[in-house]
C-alpha positions in Angstrom: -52.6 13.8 23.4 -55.9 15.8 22.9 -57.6 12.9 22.2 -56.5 11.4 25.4 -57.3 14.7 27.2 -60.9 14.4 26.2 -61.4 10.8 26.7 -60.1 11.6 30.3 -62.3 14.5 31.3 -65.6 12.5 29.3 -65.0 9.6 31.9 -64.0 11.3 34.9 -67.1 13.6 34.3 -69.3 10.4 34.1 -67.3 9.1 37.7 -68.0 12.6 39.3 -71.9 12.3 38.2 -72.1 8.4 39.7 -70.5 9.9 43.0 -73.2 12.8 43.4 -75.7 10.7 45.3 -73.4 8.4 46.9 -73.2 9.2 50.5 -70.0 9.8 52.1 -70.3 6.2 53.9 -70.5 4.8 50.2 -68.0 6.8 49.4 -65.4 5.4 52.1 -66.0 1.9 51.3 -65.2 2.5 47.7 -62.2 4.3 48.2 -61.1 1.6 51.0 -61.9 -1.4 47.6 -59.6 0.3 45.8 -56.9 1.0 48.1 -57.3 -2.7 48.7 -56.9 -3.8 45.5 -54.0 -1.6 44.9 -52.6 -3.4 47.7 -53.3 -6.8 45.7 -51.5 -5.5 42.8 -48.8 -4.2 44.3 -48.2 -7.9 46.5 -49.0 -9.6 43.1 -45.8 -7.7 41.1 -43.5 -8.0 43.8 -41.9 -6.5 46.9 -39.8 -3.8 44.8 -42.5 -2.9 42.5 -44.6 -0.1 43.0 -48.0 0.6 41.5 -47.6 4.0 39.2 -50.4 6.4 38.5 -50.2 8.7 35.5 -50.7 12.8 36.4 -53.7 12.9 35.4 -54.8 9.9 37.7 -53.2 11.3 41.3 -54.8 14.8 40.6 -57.9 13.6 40.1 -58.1 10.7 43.3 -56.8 14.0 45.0 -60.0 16.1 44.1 -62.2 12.9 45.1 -60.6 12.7 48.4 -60.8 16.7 49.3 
């Protein structure tokens, strides 16, 4: 679990870097590919399935999008 912990906040610190200089246009058109591909997965498992982010994931799309 600490190892996990770690590997988490040494990846999502690189992300946070490669955001800096991105402006916020960039920034929208990346979030709108992955939204979009979300929506692929989700049409590619099915019309009851349901794409599932772990905690850690969801808190930290939260923090990009505030």
């Amino acid at each position: 679990m600490l190892l996990r912990l770690a590997y988490l906040t040494v990846t999502n610190t690189f992300v946070a870097l490669r955001l800096l200089p991105m402006s916020d246009r960039d920034k929208d058109v990346e979030i709108l590919a992955l939204r979009h591909q979300i929506k692929i997965l989700e049409w590619q498992l099915g019309a009851d399935a349901k794409v599932r982010f772990a905690l850690e994931d969801s808190a930290f799309l939260s923090a990009l999008l505030a």
